[in-house]
Structures are given as structure tokens and as C-alpha cells.
C-alpha positions, 0 to 999 in steps of 0.5 A: 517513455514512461519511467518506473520505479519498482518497490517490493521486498521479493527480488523474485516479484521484482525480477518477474516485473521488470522482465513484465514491464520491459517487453513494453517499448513505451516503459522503463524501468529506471529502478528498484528498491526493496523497502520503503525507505530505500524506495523513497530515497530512490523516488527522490532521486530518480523522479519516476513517472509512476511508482509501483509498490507492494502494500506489505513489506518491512518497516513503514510498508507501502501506505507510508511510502505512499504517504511519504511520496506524495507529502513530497510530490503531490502529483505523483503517480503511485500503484499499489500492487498486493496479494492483499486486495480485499474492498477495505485495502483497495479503498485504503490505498486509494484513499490514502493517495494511490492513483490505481491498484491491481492484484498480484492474483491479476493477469500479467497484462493488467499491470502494464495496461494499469501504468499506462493508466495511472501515467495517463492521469486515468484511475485503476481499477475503472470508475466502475470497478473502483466504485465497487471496491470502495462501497463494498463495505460488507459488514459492521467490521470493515466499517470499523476498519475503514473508520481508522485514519491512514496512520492507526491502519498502518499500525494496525497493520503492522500490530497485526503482523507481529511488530511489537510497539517498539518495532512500531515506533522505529518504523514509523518514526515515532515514540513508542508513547505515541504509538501505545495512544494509538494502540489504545484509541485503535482497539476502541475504534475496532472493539477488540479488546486483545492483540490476539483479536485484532490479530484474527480481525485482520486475517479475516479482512485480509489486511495482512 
């Protein structure tokens, strides 16, 4: 029996995924949570074969609860499910530590076929597809993009959304000294010189 923990802040995605999942006699949902936080505790006490996570959701978001997982429990099996799945998020997620990806655009059956996968210690997307998805580095952008480390990509996200420093930095755990550095040092390594810009530099890379 493979156990799974679902994390997204939609009920309704989450409901849709558990009617999904529970038609597989080989999975079981054991259970649910609707922000990183609360899936992390949930993780820890449960232990889930595989966890699915959003990408976008309040607070930290699903790269650090990914980050937070796997600090905790190097094995563990972590899918990202997002409507964001452009080439520089699926790299992200997988390079941050996400044994498979698949789109919210996918067909349903992708998802089940994707946790039997990941459980079986095998990638997702396929070599192939996931060799594709991280070379795709189409432009000077996105390899500005992909040159930021896990936590400047999760407060550029976050930045990008609307989240203002201070929103940042008690998502994060952080001060908001810290996380002004690295405002500074990400609009550098992005050459934008305003919010707005970086705002629009993600829109066009679908990071939000």
C-alpha cells in the first residue's frame, strides 16, 4: 500500500485528488494539509510513502516544504503538482530535491501512474522528458532565473506575488534584514531594477 499525503490550499484540488487516488487499490490517502506548514507537521507525523505538493500556496510554498522535508528525511519521495510547469520551474523543483513533476494541465491518470513511480524510486517526468525540461533554457532570462539558489527563487516568488518583505521574512523564518540582502543580490543576479520588473520577469517565465 502506497501512503500519501496531499498538500495544496484548494480543497477542491485536494477533494478532486483523493476521489483520484482512492480508485487505485494500491494508494491511500492517510492525509491532507492546506499550507506548508501544516503539511510538514503532517509529514512528520504520519511518514507518507510519497507526498504531493502544490508549488504556490501560502507562506513558504511548496519548494520549502520540499527543502523542509527532505532536511528532515533525505529519502523521502516528494511530487510537485502545479499549473506553473514551465522548463525553469520543473528544473527548479527537481533540482531542489522533488523525485517527479507533473502538471495540473496533465491528464488525471498521469498523477497515479506519477506516484507509483516516484514510490518505486523511479523519475517523473522519464529521463527523456525531464532532460528536456531542464535543458530547455530558452533565453538569457531563464538562465538568469535558473542562476538563483533555492531560497533567492523562493523569495522571488514570493516577492513576485505580492508578499511585501515583512510577509517574506515571517514565511520564511527570516529577518527582514536578510531578506532585503537578498532582494538586492536577486534583482542583480536578474538585472531588474524595480519590483514591478521582476514582478512582469515572472509572469513571463510562469514562476507565478
Amino acid at each position: 500500500m502506497i501512503r500519501v499525503l496531499l498538500v495544496d490550499d484548494h480543497p477542491v484540488v485536494r477533494s478532486g485528488y483523493m476521489r483520484l487516488l482512492s480508485q487505485d487499490p494500491a494508494i491511500q490517502v492517510v492525509a491532507e494539509a492546506s499550507a506548508a506548514d501544516e503539511g510538514y507537521l503532517a509529514f512528520v507525523e504520519h511518514l507518507p510513502d510519497v507526498t504531493i505538493t502544490d508549488l504556490s500556496m501560502p507562506g513558504v510554498g511548496g519548494l520549502g516544504l520540499l527543502q523542509k522535508i527532505l532536511a528532515r528525511e533525505a529519502s523521502a519521495r516528494v511530487l510537485v503538482c502545479s499549473m506553473y510547469d514551465s522548463p525553469q520551474v520543473v528544473q527548479r523543483a527537481l533540482q531542489t530535491g522533488a523525485k517527479g513533476f507533473v502538471s495540473k494541465n496533465a491528464q488525471p491518470e498521469e498523477l497515479v501512474q506519477a506516484v507509483h513511480a516516484v514510490y518505486r524510486g523511479q523519475a517523473h517526468p522519464s529521463d527523456t522528458r525531464k532532460t528536456e525540461a531542464t535543458g530547455l533554457l530558452w533565453n538569457e532570462e531563464a538562465q538568469r532565473i535558473a542562476s538563483l539558489t533555492a531560497r533567492e527563487f523562493e523569495i522571488f516568488r514570493l516577492l513576485a506575488q505580492g508578499q511585501s518583505v515583512a510577509d517574506c521574512a515571517n514565511a520564511m523564518h527570516l529577518s527582514q534584514k536578510t531578506i532585503s540582502n537578498h532582494q538586492t543580490q536577486i534583482k542583480e543576479k536578474l538585472q531588474v531594477a524595480t519590483l514591478a520588473a521582476m514582478v512582469h520577469l515572472a509572469q513571463r517565465h510562469q514562476v507565478i
